[in-house]
N, C-alpha and C positions, 0 to 999 in steps of 0.2 A: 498756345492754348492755356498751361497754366506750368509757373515755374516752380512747385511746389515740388521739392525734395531733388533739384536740377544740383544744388551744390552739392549734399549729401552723395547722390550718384557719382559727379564728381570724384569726389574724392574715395571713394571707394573703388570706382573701378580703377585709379590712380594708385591705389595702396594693392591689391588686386594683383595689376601687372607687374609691381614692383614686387610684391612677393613673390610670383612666379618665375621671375627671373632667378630668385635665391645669388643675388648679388647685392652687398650691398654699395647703397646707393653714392656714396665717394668713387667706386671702382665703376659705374656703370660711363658709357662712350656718348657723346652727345647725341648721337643717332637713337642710342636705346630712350635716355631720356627724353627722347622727341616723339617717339612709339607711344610713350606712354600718356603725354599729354595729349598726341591727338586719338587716342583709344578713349580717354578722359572726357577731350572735349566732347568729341562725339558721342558718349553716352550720354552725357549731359545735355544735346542737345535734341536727343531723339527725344528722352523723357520729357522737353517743355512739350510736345505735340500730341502729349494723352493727359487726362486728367487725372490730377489724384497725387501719392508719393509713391506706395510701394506697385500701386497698378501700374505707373507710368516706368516702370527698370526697364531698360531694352535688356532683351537679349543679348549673349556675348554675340554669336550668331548674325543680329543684327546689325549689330556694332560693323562688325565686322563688312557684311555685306555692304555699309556704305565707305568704308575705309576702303573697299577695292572697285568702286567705280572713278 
C-alpha cells in the first residue's frame, strides 16, 4: 500500500531490540542477530500495508503476533 517510512521502522525496531538485549553487538550469537532482523523485517513489512510513516508503526504486539504463526 505505501512504503513510506518502511526503512525508518526498519531500523529502529532493529536498534530497539538491540538495545534491549543490553549486549553489545560483537558478543551477540547468530541466533540473536537473526531475532533481530526478522523482528526488523517484519516490522518493516507490516507498515508497507497502512498509509502514512508514523500511522503505519505496528505494534510490538503485532510484530510479534506474526513472528509466532
Amino acid at each position: 500500500m505505501d512504503t513510506t517510512g518502511a526503512g525508518d521502522i526498519f531500523g529502529g525496531s532493529a536498534v530497539a531490540k538491540l538495545l534491549a538485549l543490553d549486549t553489545p553487538p560483537a558478543e551477540l550469537e547468530p541466533g540473536a542477530l537473526e531475532g533481530i532482523a526478522r523482528f526488523a523485517v517484519t516490522a518493516a513489512s507490516l507498515s508497507t500495508l497502512r498509509p502514512g510513516g508514523i500511522s503505519s508503526i505496528p505494534t510490538e504486539a503485532e510484530v510479534l503476533a506474526v513472528l509466532e504463526e
